[in-house]
C-alpha positions as CSV (number, residue, x, y, z in Angstrom):
1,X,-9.7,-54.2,-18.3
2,X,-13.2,-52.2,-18.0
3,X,-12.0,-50.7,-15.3
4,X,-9.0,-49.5,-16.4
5,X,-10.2,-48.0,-19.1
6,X,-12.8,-46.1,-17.1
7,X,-10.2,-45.4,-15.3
8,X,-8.1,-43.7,-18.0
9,X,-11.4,-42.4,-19.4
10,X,-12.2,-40.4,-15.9
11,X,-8.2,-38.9,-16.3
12,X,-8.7,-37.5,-19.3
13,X,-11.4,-35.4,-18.5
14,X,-9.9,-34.7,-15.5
15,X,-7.1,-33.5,-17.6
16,X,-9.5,-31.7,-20.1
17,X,-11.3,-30.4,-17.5
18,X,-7.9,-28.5,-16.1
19,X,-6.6,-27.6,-19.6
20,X,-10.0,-25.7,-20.1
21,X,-9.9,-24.0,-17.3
22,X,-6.2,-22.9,-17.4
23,X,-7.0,-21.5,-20.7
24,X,-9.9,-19.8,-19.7
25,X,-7.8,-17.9,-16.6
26,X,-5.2,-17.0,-19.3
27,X,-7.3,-15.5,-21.7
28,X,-9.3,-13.7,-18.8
29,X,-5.4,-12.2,-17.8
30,X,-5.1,-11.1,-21.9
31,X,-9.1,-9.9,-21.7
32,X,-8.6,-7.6,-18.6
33,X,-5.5,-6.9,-17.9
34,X,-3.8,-5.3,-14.7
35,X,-4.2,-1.6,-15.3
36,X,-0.6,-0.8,-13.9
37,X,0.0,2.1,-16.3
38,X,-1.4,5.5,-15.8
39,X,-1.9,8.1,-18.6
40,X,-1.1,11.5,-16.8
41,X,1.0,9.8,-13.2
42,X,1.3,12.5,-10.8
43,X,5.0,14.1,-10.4
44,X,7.4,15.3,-8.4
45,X,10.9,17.7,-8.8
46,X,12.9,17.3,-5.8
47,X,16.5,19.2,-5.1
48,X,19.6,16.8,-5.0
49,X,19.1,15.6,-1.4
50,X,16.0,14.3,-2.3
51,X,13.7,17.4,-0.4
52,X,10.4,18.3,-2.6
53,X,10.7,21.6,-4.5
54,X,7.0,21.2,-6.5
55,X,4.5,19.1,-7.0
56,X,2.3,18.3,-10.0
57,X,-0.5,16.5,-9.3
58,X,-2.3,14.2,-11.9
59,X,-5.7,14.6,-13.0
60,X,-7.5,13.6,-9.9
61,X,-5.5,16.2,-7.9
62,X,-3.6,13.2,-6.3
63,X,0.0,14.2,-5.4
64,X,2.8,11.5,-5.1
65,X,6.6,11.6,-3.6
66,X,8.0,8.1,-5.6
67,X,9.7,5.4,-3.2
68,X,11.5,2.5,-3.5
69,X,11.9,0.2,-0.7
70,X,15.2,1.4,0.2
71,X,14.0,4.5,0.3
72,X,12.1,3.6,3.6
73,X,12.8,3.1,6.8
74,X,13.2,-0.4,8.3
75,X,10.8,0.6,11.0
76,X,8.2,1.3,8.6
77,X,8.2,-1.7,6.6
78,X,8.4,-3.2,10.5
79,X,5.0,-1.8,11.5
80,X,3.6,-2.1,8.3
81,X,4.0,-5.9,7.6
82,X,3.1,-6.9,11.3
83,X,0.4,-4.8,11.4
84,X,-1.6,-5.1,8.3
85,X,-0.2,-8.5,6.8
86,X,1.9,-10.7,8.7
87,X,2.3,-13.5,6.0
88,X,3.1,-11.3,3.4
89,X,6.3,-12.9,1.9
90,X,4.4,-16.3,2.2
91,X,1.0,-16.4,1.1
92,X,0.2,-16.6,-2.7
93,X,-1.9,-13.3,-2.2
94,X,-4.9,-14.3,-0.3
95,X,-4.8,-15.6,3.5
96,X,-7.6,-17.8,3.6
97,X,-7.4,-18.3,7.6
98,X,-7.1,-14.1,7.6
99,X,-10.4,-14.2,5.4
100,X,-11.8,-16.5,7.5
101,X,-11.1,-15.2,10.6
102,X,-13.0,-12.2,9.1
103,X,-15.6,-13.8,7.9
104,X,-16.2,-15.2,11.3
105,X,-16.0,-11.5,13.0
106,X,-18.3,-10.0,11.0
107,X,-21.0,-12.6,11.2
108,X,-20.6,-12.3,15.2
109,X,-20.9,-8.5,14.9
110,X,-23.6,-8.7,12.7
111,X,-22.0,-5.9,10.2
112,X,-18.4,-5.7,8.4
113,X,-15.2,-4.9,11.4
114,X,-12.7,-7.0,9.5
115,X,-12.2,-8.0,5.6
116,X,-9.2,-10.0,6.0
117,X,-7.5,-8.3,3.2
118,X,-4.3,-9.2,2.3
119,X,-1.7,-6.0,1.4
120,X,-1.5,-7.7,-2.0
121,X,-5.9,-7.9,-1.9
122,X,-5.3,-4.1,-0.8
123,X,-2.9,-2.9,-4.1
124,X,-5.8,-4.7,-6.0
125,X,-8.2,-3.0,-4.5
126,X,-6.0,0.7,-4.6
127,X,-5.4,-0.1,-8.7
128,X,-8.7,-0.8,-9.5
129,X,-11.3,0.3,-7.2
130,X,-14.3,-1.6,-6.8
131,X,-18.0,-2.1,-4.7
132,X,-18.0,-3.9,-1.5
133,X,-20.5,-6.2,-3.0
134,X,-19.8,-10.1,-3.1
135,X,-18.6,-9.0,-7.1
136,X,-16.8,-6.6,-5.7
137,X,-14.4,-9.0,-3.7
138,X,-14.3,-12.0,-6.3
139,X,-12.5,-8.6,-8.5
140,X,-10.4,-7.9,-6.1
141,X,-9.2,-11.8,-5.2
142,X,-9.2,-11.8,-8.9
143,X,-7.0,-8.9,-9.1
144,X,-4.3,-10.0,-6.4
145,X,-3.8,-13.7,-8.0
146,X,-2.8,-11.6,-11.0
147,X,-0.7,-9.2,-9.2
148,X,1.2,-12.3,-7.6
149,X,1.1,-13.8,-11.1
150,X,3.5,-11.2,-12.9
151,X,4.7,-9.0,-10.2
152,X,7.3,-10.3,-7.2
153,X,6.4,-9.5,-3.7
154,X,9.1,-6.6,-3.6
155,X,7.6,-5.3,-6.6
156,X,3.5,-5.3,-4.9
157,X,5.0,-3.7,-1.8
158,X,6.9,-1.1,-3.3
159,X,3.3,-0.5,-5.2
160,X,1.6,0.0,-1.7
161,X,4.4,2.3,-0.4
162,X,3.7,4.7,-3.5
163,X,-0.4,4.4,-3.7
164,X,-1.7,3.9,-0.2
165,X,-3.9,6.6,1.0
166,X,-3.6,9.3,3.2
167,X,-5.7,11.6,3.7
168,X,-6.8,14.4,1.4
169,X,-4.7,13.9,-2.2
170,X,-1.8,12.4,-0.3
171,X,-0.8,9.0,-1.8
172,X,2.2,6.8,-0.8
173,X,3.8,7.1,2.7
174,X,7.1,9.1,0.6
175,X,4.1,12.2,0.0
176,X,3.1,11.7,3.3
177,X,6.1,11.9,5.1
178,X,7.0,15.0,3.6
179,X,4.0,16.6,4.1
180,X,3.0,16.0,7.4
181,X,6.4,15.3,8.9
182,X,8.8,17.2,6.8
183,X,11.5,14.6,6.3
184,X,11.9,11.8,4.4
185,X,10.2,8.3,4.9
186,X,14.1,7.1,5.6
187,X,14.5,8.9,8.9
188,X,11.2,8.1,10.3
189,X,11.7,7.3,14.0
190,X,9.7,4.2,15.7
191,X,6.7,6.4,16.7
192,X,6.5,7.9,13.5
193,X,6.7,4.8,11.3
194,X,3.4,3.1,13.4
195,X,1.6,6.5,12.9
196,X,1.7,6.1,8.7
197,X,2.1,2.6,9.1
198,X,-1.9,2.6,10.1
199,X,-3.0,5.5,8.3
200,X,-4.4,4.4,5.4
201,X,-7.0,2.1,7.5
202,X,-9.0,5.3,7.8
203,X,-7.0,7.9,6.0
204,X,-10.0,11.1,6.6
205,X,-10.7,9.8,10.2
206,X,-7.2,9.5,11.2
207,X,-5.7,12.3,9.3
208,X,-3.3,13.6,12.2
209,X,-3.5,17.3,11.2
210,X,-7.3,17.1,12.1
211,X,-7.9,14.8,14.7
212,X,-4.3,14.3,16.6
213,X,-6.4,12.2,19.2
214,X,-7.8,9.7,17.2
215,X,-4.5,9.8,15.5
216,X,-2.5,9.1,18.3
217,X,-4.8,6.4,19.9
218,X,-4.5,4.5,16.3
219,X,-0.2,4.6,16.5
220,X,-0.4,3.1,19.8
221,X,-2.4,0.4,19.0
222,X,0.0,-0.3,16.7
223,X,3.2,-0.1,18.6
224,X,1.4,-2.7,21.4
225,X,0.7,-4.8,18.5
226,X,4.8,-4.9,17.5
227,X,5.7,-4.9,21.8
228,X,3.1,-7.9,21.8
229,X,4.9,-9.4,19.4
230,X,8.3,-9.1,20.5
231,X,9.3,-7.1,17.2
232,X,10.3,-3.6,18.9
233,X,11.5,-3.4,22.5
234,X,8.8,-2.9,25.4
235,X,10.9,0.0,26.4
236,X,11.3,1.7,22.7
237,X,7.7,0.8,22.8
238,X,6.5,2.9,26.1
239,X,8.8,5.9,24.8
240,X,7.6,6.1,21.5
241,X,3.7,6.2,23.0
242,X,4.8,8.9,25.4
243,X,5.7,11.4,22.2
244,X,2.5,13.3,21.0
245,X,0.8,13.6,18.0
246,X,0.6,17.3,17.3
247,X,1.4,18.0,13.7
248,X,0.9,21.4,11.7
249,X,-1.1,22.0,8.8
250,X,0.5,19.9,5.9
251,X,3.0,20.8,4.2
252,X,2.6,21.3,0.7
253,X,6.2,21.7,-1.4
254,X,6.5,25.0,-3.0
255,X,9.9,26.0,-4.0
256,X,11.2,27.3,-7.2
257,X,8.2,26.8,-9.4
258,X,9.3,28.5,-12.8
259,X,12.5,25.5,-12.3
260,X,10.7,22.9,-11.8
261,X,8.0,23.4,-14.3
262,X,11.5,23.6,-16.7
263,X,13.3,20.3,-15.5
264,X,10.2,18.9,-15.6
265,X,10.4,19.0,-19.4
266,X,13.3,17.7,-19.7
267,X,12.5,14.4,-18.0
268,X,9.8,11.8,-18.0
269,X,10.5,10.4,-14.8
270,X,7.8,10.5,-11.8
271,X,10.4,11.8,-9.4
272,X,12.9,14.3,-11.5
273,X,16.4,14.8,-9.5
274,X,18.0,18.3,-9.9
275,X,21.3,19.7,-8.8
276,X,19.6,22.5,-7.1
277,X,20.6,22.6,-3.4
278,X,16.7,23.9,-1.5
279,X,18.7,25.2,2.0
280,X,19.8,27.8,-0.4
């Protein structure tokens, strides 16, 4: 009978013990919330097809070209979940064996090569910025729990299509695509999709404008990566490694300012559709 009731005794702290600390994670969620809203967002007027007449940038001088996941092409998403996060759709926003794994390489190395981050670890990090301090990453773990707490998967990716970096005030892979490739992250061919898929790693060192080599070297680690793993053909592989990087300046859009500036009034969105045709 004693020990029954130590028993039941030992429970109900246990169960105390959880309600405490459930409590105290809720009203940390309340205390800092995720800072998913931004005063002044950075905006866009594009022409009917969806082409970029003028940018506005927001207060930072970051310049954005809205996405949803739709928007993009297949081959993207392709690269970009095999590359950077394989168990995306699965894990509950941390990998452990990922972090791990890092944790392992960068005691071997001596310095920091791998941080195991998660794309979900990565939005965190991308919405509020933070030291890379041991602080610094209990944030960010603390930040991707509660992006996976009130966001759905689709809803944290389509937040890393439209805030990774990419060089310079480029943010998001729609921005990018227009401005160093001149089309729209829908059409992006195999080679094309690896190149942005790893740009944000090292958006200033890879920036293929600048340094087309390093550029170039970083895509086609990427497409072995997906010929490795049996998600694009060898041969669509070995062709797509064969096409150079050699990009112009970026492309900045400048069409029809006084127009845009006036349908930009008239709407709040971040990406304002006119009926203005820009081959015209």
């Amino acid at each position: 009978m004693q020990r029954r009731s130590l028993l039941r005794s030992r429970w109900l702290w246990l169960a105390g013990a959880l309600l405490l600390l459930w409590g105290a994670v809720v009203a940390a969620d309340r205390l800092w919330p995720l800072p998913l809203h931004e005063v002044n967002p950075a905006r866009v007027v594009v022409d009917e097809k969806g082409i970029p007449l003028w940018r506005f940038a927001d207060r930072d001088g970051i310049w954005r070209y809205p996405v949803t996941i739709e928007e993009v092409s297949p081959r993207y998403l392709e690269a970009l979940i095999q590359y950077e996060d394989r168990w995306f759709w699965d894990h509950p926003g941390v990998n452990p064996f990922s972090v791990l794994r890092a944790a392992w390489q960068d005691l071997l190395a001596g310095k920091v090569i791998s941080g195991g981050s998660t794309l979900t670890m990565q939005v965190a990090r991308l919405l509020d910025p933070h030291s890379r301090t041991l602080g610094g990453k209990v944030r960010q773990l603390w930040r991707a729990l509660q992006l996976e707490w009130h966001l759905s998967k689709a809803e944290i990716l389509t937040l890393y299509l439209n805030r990774a970096p990419f060089g310079g005030t480029l943010q998001g892979v729609g921005a990018a695509s227009w401005a160093y490739l001149g089309k729209s992250p829908a059409q992006l061919s195999y080679s094309e999709a690896a190149l942005l898929a790893v740009l944000p790693q090292a958006p200033s060192r890879l920036r293929p404008d600048r340094w087309p080599q390093r550029a170039e070297a970083a895509r086609n680690k990427v497409l072995n990566r997906m010929a490795s793993q049996g998600v694009w053909s060898a041969r669509q592989v070995k062709e797509s490694q064969e096409e150079p990087v050699w990009l112009a300046p970026r492309q900045m859009p400048q069409l029809a300012p006084l127009f845009s500036r006036m349908m930009l009034g008239k709407s709040r969105d971040s990406k304002v559709v006119t009926t203005l045709d820009a081959t015209l």
